[in-house]
PAMARPA-546055 format. One record per atom (N, C-alpha, C): residue number from 0; x, y negated, z negated. Coordinates in steps of 0.02 Angstrom, whole numbers, plus 50000, padded with zeros to 5 digits. Example, Ala and Ser with C-alpha at 12.3 -4.5 7.8 and 13.67 -1.06 7.14 Angstrom:
2
n:xx:yy:zz
0:50660:50284:49610
0:50615:50225:49610
0:50660:50165:49610
1:50642:50112:49646
1:50684:50053:49643
1:50645:49998:49606
***
This chain:
94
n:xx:yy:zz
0:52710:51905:50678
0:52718:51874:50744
0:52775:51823:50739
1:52814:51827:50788
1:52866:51782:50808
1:52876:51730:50884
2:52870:51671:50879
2:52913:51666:50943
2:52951:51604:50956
3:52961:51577:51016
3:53026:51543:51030
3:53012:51500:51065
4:53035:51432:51061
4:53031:51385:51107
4:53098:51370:51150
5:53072:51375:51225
5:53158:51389:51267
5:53124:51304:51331
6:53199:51310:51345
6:53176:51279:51415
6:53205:51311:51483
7:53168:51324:51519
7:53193:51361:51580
7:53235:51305:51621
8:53300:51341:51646
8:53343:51316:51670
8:53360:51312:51746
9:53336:51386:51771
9:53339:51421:51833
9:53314:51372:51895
10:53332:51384:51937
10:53291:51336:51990
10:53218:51344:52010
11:53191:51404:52012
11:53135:51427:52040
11:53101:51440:51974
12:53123:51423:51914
12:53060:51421:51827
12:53033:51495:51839
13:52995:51515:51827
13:52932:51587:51834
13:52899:51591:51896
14:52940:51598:51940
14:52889:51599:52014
14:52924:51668:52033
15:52893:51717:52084
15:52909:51757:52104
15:52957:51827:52105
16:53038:51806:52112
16:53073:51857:52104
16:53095:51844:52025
17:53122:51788:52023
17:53108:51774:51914
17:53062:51803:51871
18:52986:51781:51879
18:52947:51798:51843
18:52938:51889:51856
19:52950:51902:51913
19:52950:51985:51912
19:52999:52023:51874
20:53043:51997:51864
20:53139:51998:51816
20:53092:52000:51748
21:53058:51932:51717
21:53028:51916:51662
21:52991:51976:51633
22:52953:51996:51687
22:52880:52058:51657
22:52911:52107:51660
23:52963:52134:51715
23:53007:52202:51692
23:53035:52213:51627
24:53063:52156:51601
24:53110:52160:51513
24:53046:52162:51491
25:52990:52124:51493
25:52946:52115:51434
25:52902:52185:51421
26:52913:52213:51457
26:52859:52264:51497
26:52894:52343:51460
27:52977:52326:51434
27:52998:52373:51409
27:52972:52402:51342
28:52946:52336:51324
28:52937:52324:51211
28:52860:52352:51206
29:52844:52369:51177
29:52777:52412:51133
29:52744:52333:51104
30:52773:52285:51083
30:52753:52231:51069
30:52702:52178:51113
31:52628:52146:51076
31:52631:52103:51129
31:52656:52038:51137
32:52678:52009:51187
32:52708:51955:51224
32:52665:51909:51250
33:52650:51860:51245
33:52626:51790:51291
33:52666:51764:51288
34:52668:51721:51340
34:52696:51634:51363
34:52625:51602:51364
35:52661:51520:51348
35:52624:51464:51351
35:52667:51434:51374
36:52654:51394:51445
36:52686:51329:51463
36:52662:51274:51427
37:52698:51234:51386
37:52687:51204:51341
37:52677:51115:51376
38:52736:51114:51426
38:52730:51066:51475
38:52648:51043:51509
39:52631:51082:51540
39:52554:51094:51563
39:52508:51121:51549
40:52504:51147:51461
40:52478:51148:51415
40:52430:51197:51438
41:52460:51246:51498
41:52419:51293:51522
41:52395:51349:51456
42:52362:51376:51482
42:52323:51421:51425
42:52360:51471:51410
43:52380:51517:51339
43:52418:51590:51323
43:52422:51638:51411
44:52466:51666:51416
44:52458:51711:51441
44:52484:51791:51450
45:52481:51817:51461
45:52499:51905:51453
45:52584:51892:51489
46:52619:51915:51461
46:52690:51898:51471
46:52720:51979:51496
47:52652:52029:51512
47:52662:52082:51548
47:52637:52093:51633
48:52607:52026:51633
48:52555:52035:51706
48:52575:51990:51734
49:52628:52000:51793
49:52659:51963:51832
49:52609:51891:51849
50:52530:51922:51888
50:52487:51874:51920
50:52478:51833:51854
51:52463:51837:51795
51:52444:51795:51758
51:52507:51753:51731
52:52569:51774:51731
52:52591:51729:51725
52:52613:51683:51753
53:52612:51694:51849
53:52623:51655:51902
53:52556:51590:51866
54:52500:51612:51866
54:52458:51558:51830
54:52484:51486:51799
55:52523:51523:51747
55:52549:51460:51700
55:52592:51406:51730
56:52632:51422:51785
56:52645:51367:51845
56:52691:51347:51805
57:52763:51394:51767
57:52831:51357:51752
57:52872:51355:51786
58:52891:51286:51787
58:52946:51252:51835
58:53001:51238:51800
59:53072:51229:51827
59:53127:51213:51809
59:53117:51159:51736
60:53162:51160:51704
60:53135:51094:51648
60:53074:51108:51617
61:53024:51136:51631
61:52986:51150:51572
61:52996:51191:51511
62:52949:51155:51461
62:52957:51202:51391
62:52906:51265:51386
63:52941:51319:51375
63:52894:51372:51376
63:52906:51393:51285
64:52822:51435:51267
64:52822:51453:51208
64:52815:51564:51212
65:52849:51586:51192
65:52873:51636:51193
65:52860:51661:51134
66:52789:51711:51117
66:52765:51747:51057
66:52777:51815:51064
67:52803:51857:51015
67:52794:51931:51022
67:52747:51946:50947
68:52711:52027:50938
68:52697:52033:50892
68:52669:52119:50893
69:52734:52158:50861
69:52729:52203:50858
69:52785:52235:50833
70:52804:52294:50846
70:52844:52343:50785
70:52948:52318:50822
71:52926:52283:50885
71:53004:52302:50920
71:52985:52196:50947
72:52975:52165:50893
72:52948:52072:50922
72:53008:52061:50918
73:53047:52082:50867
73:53127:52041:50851
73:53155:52053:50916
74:53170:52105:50925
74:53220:52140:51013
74:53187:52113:51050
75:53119:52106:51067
75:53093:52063:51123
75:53103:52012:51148
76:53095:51971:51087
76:53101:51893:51096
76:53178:51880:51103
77:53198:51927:51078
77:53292:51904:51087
77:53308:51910:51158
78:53282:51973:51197
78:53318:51985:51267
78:53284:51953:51306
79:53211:51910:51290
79:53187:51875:51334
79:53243:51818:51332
80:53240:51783:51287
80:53287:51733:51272
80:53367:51726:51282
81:53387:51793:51291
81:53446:51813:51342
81:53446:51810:51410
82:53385:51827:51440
82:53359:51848:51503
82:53372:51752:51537
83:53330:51728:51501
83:53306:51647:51514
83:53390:51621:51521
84:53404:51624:51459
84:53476:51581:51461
84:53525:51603:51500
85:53514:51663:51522
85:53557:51685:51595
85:53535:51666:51644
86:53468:51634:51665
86:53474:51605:51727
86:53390:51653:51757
87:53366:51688:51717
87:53335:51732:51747
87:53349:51745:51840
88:53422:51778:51829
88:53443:51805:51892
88:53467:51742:51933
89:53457:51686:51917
89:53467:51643:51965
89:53526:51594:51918
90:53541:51573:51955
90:53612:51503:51911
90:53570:51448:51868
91:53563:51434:51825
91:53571:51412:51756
91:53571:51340:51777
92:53542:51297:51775
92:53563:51236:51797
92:53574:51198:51723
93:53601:51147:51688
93:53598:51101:51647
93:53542:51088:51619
***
């Protein structure tokens, strides 16, 4: 198992058309995936199920924790972490 500590940059964090962006890449890997908002110390969650991860309630500026663990975790965690630092679809703020 591997994962990553990022901070979301995007304006809108994991809400709606983002977090749907998020579960499509994650949704590609044979691996499993959670997030933990680490900020609101919300609980693991399935980093394939859109509704559960609307749950974790990440906002701009928070720290999210990003686990994979399976045969394809390395490629996962990388294009998530590509995905994020592009803005997940949206502009990138500072």
């Amino acid at each position: 198992m591997q994962s990553r500590e990022l901070i979301l940059r995007n304006p809108s964090g994991l809400h709606a058309r983002p977090a749907a962006l998020f579960v499509e890449v994650a949704s590609r890997f044979g691996a499993r995936i959670t997030v933990e908002n680490l900020d609101r110390g919300s609980r693991t969650v399935d980093a394939k199920s859109i509704l559960l991860l609307l749950t974790a309630g990440v906002q701009r500026g928070h720290r999210i924790r990003i686990a994979a663990d399976g045969p394809d975790e390395v490629e996962a965690l990388r294009a998530l972490e590509e995905l994020i630092e592009a803005g997940l679809g949206e502009p990138a703020e500072g």
